[in-house]
Structure formats: C-alpha cells, structure tokens
mmCIF file as gemmi writes it, N, C-alpha and C atoms, coordinates in Angstrom:
data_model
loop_
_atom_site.group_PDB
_atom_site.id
_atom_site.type_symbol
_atom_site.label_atom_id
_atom_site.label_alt_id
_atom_site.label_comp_id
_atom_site.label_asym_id
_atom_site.label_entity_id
_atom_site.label_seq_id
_atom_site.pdbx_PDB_ins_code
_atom_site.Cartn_x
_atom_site.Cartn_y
_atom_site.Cartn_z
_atom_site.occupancy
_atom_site.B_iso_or_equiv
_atom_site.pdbx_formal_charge
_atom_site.auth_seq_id
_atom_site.auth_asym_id
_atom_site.pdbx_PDB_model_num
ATOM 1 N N . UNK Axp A 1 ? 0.847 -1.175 0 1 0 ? 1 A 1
ATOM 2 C CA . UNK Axp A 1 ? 0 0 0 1 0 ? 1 A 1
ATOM 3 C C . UNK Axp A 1 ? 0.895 1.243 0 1 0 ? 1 A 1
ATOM 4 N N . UNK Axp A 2 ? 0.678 2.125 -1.068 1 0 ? 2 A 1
ATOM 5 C CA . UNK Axp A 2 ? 1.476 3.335 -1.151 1 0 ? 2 A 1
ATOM 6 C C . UNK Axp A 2 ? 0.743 4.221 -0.039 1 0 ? 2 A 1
ATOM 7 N N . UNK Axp A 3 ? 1.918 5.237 0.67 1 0 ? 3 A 1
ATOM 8 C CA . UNK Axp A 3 ? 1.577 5.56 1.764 1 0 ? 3 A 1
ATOM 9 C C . UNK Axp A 3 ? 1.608 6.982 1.697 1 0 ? 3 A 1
ATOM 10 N N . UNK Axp A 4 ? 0.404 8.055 2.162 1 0 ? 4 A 1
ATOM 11 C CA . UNK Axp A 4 ? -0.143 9.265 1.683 1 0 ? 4 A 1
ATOM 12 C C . UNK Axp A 4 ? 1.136 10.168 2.092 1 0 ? 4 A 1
ATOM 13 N N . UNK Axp A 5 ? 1.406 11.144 1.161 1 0 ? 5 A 1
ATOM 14 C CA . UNK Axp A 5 ? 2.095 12.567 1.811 1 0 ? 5 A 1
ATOM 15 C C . UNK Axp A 5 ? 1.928 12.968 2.908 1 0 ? 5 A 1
ATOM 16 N N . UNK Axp A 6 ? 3.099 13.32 3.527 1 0 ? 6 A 1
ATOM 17 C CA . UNK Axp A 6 ? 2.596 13.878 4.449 1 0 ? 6 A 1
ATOM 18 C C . UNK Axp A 6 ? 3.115 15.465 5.103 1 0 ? 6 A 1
ATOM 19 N N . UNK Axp A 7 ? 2.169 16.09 5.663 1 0 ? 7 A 1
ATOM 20 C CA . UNK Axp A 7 ? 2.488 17.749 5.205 1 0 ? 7 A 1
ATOM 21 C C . UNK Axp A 7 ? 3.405 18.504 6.107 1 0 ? 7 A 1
ATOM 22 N N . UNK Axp A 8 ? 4.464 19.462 5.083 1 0 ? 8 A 1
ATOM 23 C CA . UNK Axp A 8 ? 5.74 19.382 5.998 1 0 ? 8 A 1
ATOM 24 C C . UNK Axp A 8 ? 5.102 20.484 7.002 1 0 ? 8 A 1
ATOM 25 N N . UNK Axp A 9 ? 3.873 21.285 7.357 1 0 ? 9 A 1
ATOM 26 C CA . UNK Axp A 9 ? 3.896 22.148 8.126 1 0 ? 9 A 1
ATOM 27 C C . UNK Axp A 9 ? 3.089 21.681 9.014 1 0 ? 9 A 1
ATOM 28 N N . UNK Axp A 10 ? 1.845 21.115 9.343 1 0 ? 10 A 1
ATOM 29 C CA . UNK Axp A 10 ? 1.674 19.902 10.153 1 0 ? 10 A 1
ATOM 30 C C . UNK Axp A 10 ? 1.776 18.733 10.717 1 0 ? 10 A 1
ATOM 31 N N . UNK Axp A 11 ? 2.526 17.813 10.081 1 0 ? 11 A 1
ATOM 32 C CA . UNK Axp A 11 ? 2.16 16.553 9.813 1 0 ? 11 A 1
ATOM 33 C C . UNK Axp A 11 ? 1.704 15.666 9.707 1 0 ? 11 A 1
ATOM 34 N N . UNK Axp A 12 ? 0.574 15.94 8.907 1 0 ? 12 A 1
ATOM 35 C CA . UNK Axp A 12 ? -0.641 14.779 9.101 1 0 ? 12 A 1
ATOM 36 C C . UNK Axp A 12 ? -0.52 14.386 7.448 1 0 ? 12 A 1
ATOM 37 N N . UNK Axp A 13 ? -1.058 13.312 7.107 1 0 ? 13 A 1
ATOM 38 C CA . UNK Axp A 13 ? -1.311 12.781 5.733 1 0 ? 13 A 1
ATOM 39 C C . UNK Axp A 13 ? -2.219 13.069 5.425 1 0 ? 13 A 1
ATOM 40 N N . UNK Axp A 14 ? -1.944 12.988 3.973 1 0 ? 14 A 1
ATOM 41 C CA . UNK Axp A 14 ? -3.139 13.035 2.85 1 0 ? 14 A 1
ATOM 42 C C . UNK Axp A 14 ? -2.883 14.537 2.383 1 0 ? 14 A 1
ATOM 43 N N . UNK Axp A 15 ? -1.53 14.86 1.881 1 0 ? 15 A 1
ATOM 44 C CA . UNK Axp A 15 ? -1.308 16.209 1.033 1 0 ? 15 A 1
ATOM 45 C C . UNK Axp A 15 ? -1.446 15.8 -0.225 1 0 ? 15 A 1
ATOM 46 N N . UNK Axp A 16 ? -2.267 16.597 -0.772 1 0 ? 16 A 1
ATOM 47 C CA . UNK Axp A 16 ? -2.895 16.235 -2.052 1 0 ? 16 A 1
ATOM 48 C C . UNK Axp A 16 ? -2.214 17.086 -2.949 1 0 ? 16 A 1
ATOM 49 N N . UNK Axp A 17 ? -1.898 16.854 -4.019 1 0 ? 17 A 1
ATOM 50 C CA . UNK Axp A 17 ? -0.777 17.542 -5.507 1 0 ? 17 A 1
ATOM 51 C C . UNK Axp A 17 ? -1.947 18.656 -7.084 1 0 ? 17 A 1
ATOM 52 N N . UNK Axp A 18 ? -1.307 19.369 -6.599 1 0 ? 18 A 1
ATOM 53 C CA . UNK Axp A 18 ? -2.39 19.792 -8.091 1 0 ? 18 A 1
ATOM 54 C C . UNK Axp A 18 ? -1.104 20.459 -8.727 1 0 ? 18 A 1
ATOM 55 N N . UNK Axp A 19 ? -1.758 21.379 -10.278 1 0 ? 19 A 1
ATOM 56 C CA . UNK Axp A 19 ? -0.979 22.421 -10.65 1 0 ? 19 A 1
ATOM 57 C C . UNK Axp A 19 ? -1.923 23.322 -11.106 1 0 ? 19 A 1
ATOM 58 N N . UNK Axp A 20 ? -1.035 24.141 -11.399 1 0 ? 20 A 1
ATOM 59 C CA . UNK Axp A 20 ? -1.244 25.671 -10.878 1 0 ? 20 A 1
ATOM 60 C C . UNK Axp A 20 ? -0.78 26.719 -12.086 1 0 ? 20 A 1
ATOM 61 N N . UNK Axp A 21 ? -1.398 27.44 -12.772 1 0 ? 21 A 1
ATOM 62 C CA . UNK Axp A 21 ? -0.728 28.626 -13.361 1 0 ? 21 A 1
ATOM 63 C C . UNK Axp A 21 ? -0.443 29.811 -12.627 1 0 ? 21 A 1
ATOM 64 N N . UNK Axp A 22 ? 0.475 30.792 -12.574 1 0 ? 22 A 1
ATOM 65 C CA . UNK Axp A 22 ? 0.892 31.727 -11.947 1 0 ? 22 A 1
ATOM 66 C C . UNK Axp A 22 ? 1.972 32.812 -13.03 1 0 ? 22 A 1
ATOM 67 N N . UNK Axp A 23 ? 1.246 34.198 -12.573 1 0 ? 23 A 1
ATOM 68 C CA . UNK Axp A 23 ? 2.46 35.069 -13.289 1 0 ? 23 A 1
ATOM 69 C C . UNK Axp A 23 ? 3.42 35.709 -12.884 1 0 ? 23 A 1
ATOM 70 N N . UNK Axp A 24 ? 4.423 36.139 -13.353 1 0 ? 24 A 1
ATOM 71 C CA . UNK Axp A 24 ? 5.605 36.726 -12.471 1 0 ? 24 A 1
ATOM 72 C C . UNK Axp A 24 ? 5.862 38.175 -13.028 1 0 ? 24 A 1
ATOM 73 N N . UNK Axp A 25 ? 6.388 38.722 -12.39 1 0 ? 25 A 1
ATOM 74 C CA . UNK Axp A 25 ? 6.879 40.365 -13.622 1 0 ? 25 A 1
ATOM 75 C C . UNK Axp A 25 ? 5.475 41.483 -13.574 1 0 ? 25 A 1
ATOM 76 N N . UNK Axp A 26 ? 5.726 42.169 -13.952 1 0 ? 26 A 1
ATOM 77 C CA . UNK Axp A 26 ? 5.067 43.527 -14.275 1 0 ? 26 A 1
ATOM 78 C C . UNK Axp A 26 ? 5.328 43.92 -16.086 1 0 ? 26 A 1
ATOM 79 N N . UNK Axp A 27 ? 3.968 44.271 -16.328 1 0 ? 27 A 1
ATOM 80 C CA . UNK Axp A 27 ? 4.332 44.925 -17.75 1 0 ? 27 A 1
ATOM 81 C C . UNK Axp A 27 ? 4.346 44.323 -18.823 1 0 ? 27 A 1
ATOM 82 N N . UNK Axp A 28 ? 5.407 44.418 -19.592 1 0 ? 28 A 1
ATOM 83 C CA . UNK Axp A 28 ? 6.413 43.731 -20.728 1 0 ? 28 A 1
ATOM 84 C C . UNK Axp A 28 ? 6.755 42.94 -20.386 1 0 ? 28 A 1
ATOM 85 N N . UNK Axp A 29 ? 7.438 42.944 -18.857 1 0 ? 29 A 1
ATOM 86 C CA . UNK Axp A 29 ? 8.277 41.639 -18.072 1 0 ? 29 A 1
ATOM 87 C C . UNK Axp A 29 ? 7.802 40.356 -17.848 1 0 ? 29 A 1
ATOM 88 N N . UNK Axp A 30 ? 6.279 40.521 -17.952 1 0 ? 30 A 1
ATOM 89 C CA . UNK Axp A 30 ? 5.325 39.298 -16.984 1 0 ? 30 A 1
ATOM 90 C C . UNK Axp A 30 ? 5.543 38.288 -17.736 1 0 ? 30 A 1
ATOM 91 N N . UNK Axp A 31 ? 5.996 37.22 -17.137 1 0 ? 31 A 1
ATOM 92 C CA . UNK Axp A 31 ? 5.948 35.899 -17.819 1 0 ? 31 A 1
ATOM 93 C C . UNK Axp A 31 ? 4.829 34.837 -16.819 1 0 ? 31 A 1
ATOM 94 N N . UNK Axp A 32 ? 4.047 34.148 -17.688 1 0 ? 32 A 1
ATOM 95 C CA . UNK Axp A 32 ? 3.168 33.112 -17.441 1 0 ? 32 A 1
ATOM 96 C C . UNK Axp A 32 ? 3.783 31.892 -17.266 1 0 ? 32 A 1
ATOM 97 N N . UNK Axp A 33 ? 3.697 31.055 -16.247 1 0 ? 33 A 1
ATOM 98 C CA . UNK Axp A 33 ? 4.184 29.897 -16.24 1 0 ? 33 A 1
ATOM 99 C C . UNK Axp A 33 ? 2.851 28.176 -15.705 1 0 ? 33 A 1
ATOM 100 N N . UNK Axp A 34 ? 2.921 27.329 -16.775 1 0 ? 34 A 1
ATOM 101 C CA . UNK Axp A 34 ? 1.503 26.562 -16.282 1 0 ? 34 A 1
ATOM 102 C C . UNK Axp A 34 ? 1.802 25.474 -15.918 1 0 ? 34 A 1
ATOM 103 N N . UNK Axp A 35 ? 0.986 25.11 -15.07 1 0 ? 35 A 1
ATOM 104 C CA . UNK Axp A 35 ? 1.505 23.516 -14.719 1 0 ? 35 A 1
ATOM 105 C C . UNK Axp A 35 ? 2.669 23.471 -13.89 1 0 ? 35 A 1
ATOM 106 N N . UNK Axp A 36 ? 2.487 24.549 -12.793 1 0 ? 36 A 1
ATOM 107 C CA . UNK Axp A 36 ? 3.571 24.686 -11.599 1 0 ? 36 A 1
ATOM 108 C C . UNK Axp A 36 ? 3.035 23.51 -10.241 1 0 ? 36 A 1
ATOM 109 N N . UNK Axp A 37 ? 4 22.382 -10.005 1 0 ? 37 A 1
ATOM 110 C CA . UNK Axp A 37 ? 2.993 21.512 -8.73 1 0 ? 37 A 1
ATOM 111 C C . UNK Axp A 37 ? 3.159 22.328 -7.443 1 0 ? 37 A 1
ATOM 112 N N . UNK Axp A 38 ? 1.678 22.127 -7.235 1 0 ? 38 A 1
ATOM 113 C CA . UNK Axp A 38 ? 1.395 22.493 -5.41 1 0 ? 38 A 1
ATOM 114 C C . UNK Axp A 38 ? 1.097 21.638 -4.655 1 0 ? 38 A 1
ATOM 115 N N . UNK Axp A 39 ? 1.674 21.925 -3.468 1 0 ? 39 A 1
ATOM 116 C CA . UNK Axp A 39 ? 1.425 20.695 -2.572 1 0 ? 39 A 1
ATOM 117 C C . UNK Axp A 39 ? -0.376 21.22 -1.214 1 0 ? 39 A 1
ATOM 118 N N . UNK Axp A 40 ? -1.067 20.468 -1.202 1 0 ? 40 A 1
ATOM 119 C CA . UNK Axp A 40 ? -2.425 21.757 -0.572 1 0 ? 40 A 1
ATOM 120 C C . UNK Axp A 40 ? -2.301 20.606 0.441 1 0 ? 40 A 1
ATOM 121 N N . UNK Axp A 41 ? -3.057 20.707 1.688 1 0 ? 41 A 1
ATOM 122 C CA . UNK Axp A 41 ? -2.902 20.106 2.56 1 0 ? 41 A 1
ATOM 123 C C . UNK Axp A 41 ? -4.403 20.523 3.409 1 0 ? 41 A 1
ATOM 124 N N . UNK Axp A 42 ? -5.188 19.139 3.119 1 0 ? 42 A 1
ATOM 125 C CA . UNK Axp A 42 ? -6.588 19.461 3.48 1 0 ? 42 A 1
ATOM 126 C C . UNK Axp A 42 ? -6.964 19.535 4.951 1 0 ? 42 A 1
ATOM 127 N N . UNK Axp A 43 ? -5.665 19.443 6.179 1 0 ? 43 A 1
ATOM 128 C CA . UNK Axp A 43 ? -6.008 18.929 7.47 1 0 ? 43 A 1
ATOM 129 C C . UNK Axp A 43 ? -5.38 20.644 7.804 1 0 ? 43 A 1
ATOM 130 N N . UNK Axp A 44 ? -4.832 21.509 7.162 1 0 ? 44 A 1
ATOM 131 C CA . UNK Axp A 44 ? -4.393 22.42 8.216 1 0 ? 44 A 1
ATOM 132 C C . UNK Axp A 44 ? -4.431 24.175 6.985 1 0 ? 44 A 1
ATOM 133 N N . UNK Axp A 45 ? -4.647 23.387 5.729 1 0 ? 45 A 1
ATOM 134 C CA . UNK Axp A 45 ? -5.257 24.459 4.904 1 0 ? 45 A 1
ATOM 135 C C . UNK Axp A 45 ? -3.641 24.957 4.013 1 0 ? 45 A 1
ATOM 136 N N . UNK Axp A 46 ? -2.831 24.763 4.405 1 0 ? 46 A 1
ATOM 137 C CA . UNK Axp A 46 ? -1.275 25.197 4.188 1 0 ? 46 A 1
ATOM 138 C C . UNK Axp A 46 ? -1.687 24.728 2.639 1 0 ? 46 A 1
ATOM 139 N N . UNK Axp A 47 ? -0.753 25.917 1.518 1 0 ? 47 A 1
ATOM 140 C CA . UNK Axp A 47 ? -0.315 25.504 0.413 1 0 ? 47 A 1
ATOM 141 C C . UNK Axp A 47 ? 1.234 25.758 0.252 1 0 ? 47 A 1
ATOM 142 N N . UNK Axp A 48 ? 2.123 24.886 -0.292 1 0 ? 48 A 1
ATOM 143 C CA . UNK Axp A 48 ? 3.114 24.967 -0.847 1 0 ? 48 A 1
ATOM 144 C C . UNK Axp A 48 ? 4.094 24.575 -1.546 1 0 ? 48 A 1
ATOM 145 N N . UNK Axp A 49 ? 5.09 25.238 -2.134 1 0 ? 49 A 1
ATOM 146 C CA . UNK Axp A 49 ? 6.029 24.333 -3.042 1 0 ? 49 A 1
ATOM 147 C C . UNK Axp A 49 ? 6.899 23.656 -2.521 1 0 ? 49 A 1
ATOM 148 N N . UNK Axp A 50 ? 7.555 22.389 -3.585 1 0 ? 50 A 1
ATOM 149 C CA . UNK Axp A 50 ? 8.911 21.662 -3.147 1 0 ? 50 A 1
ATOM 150 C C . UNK Axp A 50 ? 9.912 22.66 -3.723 1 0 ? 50 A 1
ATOM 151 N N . UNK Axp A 51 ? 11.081 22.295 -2.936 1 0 ? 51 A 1
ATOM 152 C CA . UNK Axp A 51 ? 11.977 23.057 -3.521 1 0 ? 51 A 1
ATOM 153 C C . UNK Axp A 51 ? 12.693 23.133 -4.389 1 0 ? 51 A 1
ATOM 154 N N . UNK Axp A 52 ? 13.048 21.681 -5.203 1 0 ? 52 A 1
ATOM 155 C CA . UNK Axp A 52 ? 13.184 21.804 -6.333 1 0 ? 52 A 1
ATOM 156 C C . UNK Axp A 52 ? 12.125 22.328 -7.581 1 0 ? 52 A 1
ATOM 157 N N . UNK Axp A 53 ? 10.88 22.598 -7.106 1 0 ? 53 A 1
ATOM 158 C CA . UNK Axp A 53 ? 9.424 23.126 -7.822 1 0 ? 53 A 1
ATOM 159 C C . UNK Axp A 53 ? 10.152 24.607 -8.049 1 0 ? 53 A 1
ATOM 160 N N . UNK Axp A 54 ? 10.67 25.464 -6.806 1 0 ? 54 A 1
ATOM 161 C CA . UNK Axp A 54 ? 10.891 26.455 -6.461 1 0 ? 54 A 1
ATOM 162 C C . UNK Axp A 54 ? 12.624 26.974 -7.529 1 0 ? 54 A 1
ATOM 163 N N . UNK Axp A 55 ? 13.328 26.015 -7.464 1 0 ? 55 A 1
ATOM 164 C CA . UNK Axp A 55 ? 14.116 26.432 -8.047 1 0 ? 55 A 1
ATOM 165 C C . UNK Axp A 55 ? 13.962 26.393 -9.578 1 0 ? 55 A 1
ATOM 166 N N . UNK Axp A 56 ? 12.889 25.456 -10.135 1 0 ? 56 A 1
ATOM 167 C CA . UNK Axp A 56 ? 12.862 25.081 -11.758 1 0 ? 56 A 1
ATOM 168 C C . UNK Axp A 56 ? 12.049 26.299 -11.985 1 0 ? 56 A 1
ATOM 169 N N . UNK Axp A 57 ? 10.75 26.869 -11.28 1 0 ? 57 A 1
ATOM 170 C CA . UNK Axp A 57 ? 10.6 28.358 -12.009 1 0 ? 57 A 1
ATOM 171 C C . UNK Axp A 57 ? 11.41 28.967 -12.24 1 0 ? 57 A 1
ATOM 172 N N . UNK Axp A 58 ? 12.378 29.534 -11.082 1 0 ? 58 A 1
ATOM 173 C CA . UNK Axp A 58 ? 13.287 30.444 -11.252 1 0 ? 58 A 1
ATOM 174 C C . UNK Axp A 58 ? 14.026 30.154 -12.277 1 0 ? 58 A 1
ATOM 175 N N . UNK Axp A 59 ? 14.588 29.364 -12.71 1 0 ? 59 A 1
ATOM 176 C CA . UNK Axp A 59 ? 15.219 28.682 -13.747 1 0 ? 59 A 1
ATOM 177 C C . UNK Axp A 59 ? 14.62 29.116 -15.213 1 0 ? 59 A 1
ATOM 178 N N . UNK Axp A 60 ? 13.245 28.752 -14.908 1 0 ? 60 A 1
ATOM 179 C CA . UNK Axp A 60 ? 12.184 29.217 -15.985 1 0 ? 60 A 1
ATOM 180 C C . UNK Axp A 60 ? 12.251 30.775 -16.115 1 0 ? 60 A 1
ATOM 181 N N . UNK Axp A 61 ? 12.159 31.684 -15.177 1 0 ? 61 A 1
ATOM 182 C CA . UNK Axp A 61 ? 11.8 32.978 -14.943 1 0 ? 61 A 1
ATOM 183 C C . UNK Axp A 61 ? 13.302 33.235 -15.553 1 0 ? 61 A 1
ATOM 184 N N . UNK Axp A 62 ? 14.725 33 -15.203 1 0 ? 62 A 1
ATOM 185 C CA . UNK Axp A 62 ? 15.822 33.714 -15.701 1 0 ? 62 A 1
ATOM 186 C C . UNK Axp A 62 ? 16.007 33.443 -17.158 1 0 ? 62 A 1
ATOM 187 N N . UNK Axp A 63 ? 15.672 32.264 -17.752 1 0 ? 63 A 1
ATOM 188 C CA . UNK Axp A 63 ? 15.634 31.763 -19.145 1 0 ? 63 A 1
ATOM 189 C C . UNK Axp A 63 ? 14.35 32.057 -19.938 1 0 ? 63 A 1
ATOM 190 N N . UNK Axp A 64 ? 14.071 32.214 -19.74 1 0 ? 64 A 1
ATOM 191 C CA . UNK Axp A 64 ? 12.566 32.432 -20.638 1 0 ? 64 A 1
ATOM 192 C C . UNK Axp A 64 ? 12.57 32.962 -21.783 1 0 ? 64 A 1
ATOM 193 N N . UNK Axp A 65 ? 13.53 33.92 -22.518 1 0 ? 65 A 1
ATOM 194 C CA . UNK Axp A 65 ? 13.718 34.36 -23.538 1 0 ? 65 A 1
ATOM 195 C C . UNK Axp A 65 ? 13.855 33.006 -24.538 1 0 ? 65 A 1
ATOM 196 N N . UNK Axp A 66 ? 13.988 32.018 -24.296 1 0 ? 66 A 1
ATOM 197 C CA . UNK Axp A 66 ? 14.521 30.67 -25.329 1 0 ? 66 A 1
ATOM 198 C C . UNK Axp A 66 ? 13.208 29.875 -25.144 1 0 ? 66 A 1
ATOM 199 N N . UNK Axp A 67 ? 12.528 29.647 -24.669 1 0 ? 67 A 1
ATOM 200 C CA . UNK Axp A 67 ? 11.381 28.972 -23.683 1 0 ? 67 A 1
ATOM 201 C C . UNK Axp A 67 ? 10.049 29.367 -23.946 1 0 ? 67 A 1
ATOM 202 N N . UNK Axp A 68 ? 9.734 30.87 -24.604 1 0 ? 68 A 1
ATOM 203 C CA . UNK Axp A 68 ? 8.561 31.522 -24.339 1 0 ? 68 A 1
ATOM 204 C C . UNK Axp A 68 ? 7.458 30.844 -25.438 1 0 ? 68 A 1
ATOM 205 N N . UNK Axp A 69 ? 6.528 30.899 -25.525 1 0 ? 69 A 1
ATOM 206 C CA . UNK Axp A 69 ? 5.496 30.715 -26.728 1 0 ? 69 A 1
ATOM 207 C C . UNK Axp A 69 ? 4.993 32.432 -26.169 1 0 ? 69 A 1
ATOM 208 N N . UNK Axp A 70 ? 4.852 33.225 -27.167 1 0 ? 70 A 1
ATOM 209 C CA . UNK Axp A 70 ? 4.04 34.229 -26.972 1 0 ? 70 A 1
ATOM 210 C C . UNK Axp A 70 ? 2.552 34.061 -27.52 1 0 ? 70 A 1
ATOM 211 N N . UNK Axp A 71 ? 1.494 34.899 -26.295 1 0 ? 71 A 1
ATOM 212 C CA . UNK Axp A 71 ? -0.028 34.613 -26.654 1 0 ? 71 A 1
ATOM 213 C C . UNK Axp A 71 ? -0.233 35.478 -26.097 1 0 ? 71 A 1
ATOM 214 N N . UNK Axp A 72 ? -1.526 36.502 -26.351 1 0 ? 72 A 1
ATOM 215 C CA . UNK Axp A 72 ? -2.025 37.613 -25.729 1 0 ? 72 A 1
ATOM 216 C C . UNK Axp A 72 ? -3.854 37.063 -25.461 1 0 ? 72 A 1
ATOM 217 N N . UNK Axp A 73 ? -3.739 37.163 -24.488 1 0 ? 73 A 1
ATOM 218 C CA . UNK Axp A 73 ? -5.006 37.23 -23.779 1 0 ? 73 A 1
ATOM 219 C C . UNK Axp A 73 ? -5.518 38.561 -22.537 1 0 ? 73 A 1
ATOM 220 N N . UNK Axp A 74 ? -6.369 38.929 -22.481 1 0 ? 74 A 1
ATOM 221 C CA . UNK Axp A 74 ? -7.416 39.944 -22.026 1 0 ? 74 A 1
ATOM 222 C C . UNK Axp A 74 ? -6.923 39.985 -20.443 1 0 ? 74 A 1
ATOM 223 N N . UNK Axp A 75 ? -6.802 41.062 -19.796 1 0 ? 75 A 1
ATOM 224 C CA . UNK Axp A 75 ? -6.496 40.755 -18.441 1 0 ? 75 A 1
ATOM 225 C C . UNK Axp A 75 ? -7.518 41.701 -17.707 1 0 ? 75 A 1
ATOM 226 N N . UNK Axp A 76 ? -8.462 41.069 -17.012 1 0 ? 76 A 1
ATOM 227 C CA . UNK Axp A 76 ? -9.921 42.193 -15.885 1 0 ? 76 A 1
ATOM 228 C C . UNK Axp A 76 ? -8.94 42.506 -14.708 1 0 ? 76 A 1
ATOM 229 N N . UNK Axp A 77 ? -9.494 43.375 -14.671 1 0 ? 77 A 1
ATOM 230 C CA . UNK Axp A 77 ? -9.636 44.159 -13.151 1 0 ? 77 A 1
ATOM 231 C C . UNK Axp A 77 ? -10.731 43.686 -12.048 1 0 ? 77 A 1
ATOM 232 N N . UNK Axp A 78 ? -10.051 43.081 -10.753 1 0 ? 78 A 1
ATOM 233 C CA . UNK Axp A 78 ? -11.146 42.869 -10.099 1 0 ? 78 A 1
ATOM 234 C C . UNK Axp A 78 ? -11.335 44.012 -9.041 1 0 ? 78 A 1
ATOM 235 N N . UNK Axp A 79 ? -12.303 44.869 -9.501 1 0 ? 79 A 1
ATOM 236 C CA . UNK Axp A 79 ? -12.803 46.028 -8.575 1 0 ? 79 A 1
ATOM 237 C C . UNK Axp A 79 ? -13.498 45.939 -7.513 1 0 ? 79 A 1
C-alpha cells in the first residue's frame, strides 16, 4: 500500500498535488508559467512548493527568452 504525503507544516497525511498557473513580472516583463505543482494540505489548509518546484521556475523565470510561446489574452480588473 502506497503511503499518503505527508504535510511538511503539520504533519498529518493526505497532502494532495495539483498544478497551478501563476504570473511573475510587471508589464512587458510578466511571464506566465503553467503547470507549476502544489502541494495543498486538506487537514491544516497550508499551500506549498517543493523546492526543487521552487528552483525550476526560477530557472524558468531567468531563461525564458529561449522557452517563451508568446499569446495575448485579455487581463480584468477585479474592482
């Protein structure tokens, strides 16, 4: 029996994995990145990354000029 995650800021099992889009930058700068994993943790509400998760954006975010697909989509204001 594979045995559930368990969450590094509580420790209880059953941290559940999703992904996530998120943007970085201002402006011109903003880069989109999709399919970032999160770790959510249904016993204490905590979300967060691994750290190698943490270093491959950044990785993403300093390289991105080689990496990018450009697409323009509509951005609201939530007032």
């Amino acid at each position: 029996m594979k045995k559930k995650p368990i969450c590094d800021c509580c420790g209880k099992a059953g941290v559940m994995h999703k992904h996530i889009t998120r943007s970085f930058g201002k402006g011109d700068r903003v880069v989109v990145i999709d399919g970032i994993p999160l770790s959510v943790c249904p016993h204490c509400g905590e979300s967060y990354f691994a750290a190698d998760t943490l270093q491959e954006v950044e990785r993403l975010r300093l390289h991105r000029a080689g990496l990018t697909a450009r697409s323009t989509a509509p951005v609201l204001a939530y007032v």
